[in-house]
PASEBA-1860 file (N, C-alpha, C; in nm, 3 decimals):
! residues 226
1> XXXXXXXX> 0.083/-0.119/0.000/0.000/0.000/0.000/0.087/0.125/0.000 ~ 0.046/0.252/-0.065/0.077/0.380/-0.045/-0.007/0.450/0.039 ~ 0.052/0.602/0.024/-0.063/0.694/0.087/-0.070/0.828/-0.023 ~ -0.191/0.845/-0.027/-0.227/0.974/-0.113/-0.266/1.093/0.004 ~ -0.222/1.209/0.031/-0.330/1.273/0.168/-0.334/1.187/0.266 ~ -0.305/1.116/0.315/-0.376/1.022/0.421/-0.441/0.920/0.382 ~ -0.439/0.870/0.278/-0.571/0.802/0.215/-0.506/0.674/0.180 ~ -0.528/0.546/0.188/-0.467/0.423/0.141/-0.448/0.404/-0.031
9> XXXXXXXX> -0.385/0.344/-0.107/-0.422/0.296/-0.216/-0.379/0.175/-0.218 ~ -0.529/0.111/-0.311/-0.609/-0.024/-0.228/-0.462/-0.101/-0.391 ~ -0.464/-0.249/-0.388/-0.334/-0.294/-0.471/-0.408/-0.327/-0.624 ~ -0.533/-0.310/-0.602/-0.614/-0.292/-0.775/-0.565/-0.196/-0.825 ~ -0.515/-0.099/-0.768/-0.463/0.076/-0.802/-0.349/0.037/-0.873 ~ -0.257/-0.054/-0.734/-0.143/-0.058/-0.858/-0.137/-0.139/-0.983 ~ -0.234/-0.246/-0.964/-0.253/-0.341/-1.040/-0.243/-0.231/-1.215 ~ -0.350/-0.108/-1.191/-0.353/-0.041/-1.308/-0.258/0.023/-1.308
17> XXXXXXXX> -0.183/0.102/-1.219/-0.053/0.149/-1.269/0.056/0.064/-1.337 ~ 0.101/-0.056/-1.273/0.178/-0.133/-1.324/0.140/-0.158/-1.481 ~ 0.022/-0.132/-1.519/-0.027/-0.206/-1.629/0.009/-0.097/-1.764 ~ 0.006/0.054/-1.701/0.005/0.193/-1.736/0.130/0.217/-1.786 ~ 0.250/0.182/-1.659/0.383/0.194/-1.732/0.416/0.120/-1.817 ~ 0.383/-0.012/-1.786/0.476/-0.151/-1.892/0.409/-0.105/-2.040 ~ 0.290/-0.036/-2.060/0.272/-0.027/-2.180/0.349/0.132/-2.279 ~ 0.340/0.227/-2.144/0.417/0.313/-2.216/0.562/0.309/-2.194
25> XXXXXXXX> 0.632/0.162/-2.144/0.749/0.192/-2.158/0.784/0.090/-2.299 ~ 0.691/0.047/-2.344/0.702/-0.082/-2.460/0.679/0.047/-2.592 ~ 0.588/0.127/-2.545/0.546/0.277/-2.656/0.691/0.328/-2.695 ~ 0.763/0.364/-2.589/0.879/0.436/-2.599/0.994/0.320/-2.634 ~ 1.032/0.248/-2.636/1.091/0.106/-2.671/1.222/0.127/-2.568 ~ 1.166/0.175/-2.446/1.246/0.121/-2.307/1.293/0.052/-2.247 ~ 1.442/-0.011/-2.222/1.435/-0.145/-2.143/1.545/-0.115/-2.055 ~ 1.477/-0.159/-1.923/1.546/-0.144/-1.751/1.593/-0.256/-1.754
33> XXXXXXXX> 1.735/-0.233/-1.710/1.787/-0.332/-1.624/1.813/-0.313/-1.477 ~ 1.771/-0.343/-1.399/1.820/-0.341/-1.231/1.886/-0.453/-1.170 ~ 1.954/-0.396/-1.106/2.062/-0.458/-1.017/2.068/-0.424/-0.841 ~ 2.068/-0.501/-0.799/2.074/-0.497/-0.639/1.957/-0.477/-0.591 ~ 1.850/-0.573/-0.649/1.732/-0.588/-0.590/1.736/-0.641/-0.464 ~ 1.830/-0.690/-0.341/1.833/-0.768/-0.275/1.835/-0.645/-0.130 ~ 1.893/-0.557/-0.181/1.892/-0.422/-0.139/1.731/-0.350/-0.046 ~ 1.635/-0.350/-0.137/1.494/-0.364/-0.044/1.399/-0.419/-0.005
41> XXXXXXXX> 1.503/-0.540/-0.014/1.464/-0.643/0.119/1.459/-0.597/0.279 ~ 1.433/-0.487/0.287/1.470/-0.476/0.452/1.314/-0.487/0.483 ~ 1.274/-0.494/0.627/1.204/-0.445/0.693/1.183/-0.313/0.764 ~ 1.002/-0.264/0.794/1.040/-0.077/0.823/1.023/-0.045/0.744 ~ 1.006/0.095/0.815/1.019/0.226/0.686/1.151/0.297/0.678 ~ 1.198/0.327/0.588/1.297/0.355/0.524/1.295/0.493/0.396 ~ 1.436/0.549/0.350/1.375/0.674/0.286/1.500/0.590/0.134 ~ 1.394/0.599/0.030/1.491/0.603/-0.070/1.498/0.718/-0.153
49> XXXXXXXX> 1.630/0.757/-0.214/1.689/0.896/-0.284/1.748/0.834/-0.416 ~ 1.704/0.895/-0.531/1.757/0.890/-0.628/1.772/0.991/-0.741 ~ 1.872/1.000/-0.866/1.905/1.119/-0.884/1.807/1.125/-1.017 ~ 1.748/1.282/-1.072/1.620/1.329/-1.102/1.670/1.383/-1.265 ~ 1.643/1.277/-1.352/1.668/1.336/-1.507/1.566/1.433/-1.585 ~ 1.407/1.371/-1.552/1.329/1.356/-1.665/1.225/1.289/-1.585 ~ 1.079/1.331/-1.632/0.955/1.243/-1.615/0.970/1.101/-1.642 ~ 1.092/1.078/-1.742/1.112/0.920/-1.751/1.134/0.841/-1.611
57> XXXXXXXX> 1.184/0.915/-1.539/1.196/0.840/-1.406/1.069/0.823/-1.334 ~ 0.966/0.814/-1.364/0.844/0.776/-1.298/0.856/0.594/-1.348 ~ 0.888/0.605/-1.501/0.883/0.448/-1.462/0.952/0.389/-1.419 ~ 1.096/0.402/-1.422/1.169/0.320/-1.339/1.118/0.386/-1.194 ~ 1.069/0.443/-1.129/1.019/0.389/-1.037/0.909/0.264/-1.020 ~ 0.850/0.307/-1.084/0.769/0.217/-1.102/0.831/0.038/-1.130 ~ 0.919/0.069/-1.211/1.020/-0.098/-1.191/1.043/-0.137/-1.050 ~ 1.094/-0.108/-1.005/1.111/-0.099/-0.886/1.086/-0.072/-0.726
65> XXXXXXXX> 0.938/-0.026/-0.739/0.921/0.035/-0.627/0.810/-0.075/-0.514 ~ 0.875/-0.032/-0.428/0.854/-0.179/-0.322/0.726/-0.113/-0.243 ~ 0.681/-0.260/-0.180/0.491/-0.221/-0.079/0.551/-0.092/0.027 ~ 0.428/-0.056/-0.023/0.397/0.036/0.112/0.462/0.175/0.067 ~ 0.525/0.233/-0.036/0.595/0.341/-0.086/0.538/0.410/-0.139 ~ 0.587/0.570/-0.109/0.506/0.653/-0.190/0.609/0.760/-0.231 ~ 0.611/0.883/-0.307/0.734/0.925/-0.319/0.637/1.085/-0.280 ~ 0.737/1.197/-0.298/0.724/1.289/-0.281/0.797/1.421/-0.369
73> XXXXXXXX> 0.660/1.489/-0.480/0.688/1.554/-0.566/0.677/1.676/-0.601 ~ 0.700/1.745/-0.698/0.679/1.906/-0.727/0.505/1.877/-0.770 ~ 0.413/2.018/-0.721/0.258/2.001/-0.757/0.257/2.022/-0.886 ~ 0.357/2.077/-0.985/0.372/2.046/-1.144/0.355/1.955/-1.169 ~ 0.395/1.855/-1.145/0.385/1.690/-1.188/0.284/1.651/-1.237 ~ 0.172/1.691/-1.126/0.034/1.673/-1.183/0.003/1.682/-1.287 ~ -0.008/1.765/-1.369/-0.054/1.825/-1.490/0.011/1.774/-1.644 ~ 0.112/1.691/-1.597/0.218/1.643/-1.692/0.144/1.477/-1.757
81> XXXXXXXX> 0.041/1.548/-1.793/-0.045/1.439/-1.876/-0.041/1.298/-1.842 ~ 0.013/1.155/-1.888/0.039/1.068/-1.875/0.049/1.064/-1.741 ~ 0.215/1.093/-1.711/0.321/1.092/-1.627/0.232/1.124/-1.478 ~ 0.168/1.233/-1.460/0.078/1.275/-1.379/-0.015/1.185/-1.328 ~ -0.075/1.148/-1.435/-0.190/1.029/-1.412/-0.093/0.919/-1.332 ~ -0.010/0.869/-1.377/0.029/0.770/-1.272/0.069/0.816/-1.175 ~ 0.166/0.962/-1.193/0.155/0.983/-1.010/0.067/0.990/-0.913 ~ -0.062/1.035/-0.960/-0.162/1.060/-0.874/-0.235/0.928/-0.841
89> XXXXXXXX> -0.257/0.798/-0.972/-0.300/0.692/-0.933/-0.194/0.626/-0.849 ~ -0.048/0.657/-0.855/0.030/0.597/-0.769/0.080/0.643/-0.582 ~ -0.027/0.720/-0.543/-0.026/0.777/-0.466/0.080/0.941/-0.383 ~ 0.126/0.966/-0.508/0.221/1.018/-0.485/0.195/1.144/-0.415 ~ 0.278/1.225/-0.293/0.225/1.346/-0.231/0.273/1.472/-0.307 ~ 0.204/1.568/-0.367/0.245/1.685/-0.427/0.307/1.798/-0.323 ~ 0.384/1.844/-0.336/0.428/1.999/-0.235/0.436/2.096/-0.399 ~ 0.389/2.217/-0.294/0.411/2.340/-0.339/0.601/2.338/-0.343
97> XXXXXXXX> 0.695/2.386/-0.420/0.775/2.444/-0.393/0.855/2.559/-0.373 ~ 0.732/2.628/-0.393/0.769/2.786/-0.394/0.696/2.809/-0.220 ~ 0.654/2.724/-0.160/0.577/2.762/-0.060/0.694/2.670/0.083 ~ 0.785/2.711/0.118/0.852/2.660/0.208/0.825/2.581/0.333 ~ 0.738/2.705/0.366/0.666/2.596/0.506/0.540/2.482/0.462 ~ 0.486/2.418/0.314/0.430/2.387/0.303/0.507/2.237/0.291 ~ 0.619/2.299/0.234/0.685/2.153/0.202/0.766/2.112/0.284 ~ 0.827/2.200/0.456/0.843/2.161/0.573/0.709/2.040/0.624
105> XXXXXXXX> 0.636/2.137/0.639/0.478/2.086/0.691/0.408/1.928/0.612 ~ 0.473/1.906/0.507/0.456/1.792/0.442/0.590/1.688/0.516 ~ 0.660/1.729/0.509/0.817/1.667/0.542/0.744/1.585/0.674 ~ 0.708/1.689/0.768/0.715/1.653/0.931/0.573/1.565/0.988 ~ 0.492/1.574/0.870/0.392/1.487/0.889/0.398/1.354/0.812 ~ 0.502/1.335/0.701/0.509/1.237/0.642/0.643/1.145/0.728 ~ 0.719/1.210/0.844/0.746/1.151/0.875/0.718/1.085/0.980 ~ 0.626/1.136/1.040/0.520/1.104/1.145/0.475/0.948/1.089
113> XXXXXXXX> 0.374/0.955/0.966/0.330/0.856/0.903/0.428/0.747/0.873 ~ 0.525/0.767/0.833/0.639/0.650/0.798/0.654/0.550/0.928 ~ 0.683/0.634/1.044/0.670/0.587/1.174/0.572/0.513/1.253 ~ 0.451/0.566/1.193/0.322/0.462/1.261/0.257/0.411/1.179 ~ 0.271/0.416/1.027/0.243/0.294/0.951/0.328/0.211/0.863 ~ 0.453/0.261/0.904/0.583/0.156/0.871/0.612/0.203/0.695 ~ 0.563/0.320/0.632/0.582/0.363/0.482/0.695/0.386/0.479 ~ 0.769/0.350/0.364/0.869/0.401/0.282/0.804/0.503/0.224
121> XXXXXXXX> 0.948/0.596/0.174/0.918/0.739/0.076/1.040/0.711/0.014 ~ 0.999/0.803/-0.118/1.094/0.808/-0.202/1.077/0.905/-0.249 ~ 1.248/1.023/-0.242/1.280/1.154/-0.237/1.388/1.156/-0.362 ~ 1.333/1.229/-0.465/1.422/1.303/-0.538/1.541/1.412/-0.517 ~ 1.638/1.370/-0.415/1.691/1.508/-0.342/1.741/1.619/-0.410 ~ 1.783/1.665/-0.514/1.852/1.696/-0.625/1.752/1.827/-0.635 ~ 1.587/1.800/-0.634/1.499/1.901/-0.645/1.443/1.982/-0.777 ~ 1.504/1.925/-0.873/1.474/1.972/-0.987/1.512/1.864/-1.103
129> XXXXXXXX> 1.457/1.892/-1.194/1.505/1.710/-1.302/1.682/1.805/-1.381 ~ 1.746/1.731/-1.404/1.912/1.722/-1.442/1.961/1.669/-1.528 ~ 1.985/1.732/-1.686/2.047/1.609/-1.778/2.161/1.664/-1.829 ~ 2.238/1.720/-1.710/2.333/1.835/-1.744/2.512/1.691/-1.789 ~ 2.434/1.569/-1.738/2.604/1.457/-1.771/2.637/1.450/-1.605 ~ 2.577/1.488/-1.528/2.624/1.458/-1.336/2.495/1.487/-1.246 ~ 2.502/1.494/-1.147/2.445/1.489/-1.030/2.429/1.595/-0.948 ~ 2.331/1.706/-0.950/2.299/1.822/-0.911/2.331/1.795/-0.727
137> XXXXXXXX> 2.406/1.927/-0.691/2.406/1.867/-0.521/2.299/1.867/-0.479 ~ 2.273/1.790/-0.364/2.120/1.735/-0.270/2.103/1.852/-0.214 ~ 1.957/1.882/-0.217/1.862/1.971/-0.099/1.889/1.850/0.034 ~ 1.872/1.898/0.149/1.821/1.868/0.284/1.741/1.781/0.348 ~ 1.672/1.806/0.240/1.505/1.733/0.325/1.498/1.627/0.357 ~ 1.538/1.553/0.289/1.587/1.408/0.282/1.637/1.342/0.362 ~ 1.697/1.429/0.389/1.821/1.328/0.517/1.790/1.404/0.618 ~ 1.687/1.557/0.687/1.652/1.575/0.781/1.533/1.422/0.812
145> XXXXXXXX> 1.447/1.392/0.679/1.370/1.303/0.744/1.420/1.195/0.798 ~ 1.501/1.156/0.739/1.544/0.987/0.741/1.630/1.041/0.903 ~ 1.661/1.120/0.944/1.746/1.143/1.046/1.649/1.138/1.168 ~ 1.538/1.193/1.130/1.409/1.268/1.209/1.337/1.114/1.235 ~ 1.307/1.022/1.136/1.287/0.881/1.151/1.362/0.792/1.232 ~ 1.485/0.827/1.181/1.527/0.696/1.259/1.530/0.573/1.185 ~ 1.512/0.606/1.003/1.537/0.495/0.933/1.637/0.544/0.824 ~ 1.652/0.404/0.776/1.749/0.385/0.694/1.749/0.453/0.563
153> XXXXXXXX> 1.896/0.471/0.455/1.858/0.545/0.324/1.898/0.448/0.225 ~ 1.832/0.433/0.143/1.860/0.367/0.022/1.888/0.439/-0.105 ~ 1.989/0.388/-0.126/1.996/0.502/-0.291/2.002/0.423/-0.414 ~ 1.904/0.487/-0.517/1.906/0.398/-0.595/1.982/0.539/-0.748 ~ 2.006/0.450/-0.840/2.084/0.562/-0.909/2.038/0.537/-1.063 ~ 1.960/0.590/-1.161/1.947/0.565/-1.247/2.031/0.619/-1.339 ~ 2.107/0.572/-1.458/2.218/0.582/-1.586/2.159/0.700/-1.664 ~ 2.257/0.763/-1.721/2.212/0.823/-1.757/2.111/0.825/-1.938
161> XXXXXXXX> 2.049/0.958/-1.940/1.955/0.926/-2.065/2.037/0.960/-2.150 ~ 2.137/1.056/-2.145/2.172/1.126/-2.300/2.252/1.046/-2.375 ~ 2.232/0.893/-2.357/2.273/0.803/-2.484/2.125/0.777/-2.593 ~ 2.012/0.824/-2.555/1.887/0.797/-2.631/1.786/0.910/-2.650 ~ 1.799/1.048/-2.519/1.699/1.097/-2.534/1.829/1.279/-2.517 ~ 1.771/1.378/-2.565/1.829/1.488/-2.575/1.717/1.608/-2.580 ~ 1.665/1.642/-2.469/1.536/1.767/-2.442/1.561/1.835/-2.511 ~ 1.708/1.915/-2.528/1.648/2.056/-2.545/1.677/2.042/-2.755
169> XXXXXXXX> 1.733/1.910/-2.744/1.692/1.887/-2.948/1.577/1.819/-2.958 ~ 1.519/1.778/-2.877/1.430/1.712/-2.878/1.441/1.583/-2.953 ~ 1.556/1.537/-2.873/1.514/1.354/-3.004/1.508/1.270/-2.870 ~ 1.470/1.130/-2.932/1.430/1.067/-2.856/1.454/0.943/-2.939 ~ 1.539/0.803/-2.902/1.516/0.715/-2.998/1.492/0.559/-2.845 ~ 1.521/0.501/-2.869/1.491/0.360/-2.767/1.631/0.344/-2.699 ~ 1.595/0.291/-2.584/1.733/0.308/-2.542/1.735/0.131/-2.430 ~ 1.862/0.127/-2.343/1.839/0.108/-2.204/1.879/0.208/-2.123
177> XXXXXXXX> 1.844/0.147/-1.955/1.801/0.254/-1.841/1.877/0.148/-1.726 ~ 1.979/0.149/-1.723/2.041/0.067/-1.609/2.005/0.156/-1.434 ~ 1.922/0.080/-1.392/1.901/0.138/-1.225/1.992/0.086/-1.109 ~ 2.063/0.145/-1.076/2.193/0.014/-0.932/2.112/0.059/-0.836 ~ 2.054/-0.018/-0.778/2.017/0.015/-0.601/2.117/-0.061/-0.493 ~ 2.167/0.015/-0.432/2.291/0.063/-0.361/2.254/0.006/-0.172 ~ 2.357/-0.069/-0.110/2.302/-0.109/0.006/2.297/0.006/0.086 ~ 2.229/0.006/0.176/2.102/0.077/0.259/2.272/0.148/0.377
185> XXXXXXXX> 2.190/0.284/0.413/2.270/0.396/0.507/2.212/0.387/0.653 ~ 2.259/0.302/0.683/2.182/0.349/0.827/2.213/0.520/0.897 ~ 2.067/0.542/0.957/2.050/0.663/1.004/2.086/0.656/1.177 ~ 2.075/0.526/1.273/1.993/0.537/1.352/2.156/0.590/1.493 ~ 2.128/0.695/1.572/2.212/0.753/1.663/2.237/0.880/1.599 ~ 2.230/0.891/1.462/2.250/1.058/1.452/2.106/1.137/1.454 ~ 2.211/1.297/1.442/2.120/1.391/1.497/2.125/1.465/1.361 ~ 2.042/1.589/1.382/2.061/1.705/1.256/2.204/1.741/1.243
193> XXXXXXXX> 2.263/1.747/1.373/2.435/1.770/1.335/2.497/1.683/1.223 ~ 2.448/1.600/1.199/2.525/1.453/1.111/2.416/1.465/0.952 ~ 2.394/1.565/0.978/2.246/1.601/0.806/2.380/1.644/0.720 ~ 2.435/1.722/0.700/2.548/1.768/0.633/2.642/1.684/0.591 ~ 2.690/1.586/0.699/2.836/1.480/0.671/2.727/1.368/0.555 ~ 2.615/1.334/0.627/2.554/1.235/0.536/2.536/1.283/0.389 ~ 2.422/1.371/0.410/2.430/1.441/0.260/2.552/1.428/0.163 ~ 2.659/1.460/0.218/2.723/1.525/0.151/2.822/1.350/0.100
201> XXXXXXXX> 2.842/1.253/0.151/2.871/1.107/0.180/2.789/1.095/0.076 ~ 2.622/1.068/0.076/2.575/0.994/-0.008/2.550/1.045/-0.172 ~ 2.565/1.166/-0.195/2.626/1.227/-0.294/2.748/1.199/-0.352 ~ 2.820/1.161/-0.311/2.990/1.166/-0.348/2.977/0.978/-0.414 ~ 2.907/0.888/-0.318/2.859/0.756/-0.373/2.771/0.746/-0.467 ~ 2.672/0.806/-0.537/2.615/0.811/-0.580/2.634/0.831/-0.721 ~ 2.753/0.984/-0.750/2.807/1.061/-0.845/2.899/0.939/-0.885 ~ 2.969/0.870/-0.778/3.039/0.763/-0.862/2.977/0.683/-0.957
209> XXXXXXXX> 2.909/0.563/-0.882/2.762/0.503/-0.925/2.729/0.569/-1.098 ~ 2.696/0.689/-1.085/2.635/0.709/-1.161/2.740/0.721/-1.342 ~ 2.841/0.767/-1.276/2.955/0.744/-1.412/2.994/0.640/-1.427 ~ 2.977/0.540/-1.323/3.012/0.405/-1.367/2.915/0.318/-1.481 ~ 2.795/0.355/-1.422/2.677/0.255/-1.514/2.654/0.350/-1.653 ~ 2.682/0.490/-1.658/2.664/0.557/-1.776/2.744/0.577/-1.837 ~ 2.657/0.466/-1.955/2.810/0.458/-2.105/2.756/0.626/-2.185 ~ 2.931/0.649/-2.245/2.919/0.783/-2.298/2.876/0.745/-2.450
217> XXXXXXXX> 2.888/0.598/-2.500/2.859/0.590/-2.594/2.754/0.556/-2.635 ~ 2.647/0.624/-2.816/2.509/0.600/-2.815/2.448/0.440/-2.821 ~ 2.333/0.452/-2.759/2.344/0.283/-2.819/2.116/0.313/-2.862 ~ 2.097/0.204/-2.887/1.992/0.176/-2.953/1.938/0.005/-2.959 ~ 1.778/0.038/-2.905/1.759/-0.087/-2.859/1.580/-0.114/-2.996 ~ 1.510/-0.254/-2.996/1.429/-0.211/-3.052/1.355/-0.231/-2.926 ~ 1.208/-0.212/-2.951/1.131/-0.244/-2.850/1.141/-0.346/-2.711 ~ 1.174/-0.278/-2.582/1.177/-0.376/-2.524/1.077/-0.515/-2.497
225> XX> 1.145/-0.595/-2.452/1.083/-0.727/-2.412/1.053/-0.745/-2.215 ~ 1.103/-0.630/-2.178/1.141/-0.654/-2.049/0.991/-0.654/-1.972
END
């Protein structure tokens, strides 16, 4: 289960989301590979962070995204046709981001919830989508919650796109999408004093990660099978 507002979403929900991506990622001739699935196997709630290209990353969440998770997004999202529709059928929580204390006030109640109904979240820390070839430094929020919890961080790292897709020329041809999910950070004995050393730690792992699995060279796939 997720949470929308407070609100459960029942597993017929995902039943149609799951059904939503696999077809528009077969549209776009997409194919994920993931690695270190063994990774969210834990028990608890837990915060996963991963780094923010493109609306394409809704489906690899969607590859991947384990019971009980919900992520937490810009209220733009919504409106982003498709992409939107599954966030909202996928329970996802919108913040204002121009509104500071709104997206405090979301932070401190969602971590409330993680705590007494055992939810995972999943945080884009980066804060804005990035197809600059690296890894925009992390906003805060993230690791105030997971600190504020008392759970663990998982990072998962998706490859990069600009072997298939290029925004501002606008092309787009089929690609793969290699995702590494990365073993888990424990949070538990630190304080907000230790928000900075972490941050700044799981960034530096991550940026590796991420030049490792992203080939500079183009490649081209036909329709996936995955």
């Amino acid at each position: 289960m997720a949470i929308c507002d407070g609100r459960p979403v029942s597993k017929a929900r995902r039943r149609v989301i799951r059904f939503m991506v696999r077809h528009v990622k077969y549209l776009l001739g997409l194919r994920f590979e993931v690695s270190g699935w063994e990774h969210l196997h834990s028990e608890g709630p837990y915060v996963i962070i991963s780094n923010h290209q493109s609306s394409l990353d809704v489906l690899g969440l969607m590859e991947v995204l384990p019971d009980r998770c919900t992520t937490i997004a810009k209220k733009e999202l919504l409106w982003a046709g498709t992409v939107g529709m599954v966030c909202w059928l996928g329970g996802i929580v919108f913040i204002n981001r121009k509104k500071t204390s709104d997206a405090k006030s979301v932070m401190t109640d969602t971590a409330k919830t993680m705590l007494h109904d055992k939810i995972r979240l999943w945080v884009f820390p980066e804060g804005t989508r990035n197809q600059k070839g690296d890894i925009l430094p992390f906003k805060k929020g993230a690791f105030h919650l997971a600190v504020q919890a008392q759970a663990p961080i998982i990072p998962i790292v998706f490859s990069s796109y600009s072997n298939f897709y290029l925004r501002k020329e606008k092309e787009f041809k089929s690609g793969t999408i290699t995702l590494k999910i990365l073993p888990k950070i424990a949070t538990k004995g630190l304080t907000s004093d230790d928000v900075s050393s972490l941050c700044d730690r799981l960034h530096a792992v991550m940026c590796a990660e991420f030049r490792k699995i992203s080939s500079p060279s183009p490649q081209s796939n036909g329709p996936s099978n995955h």
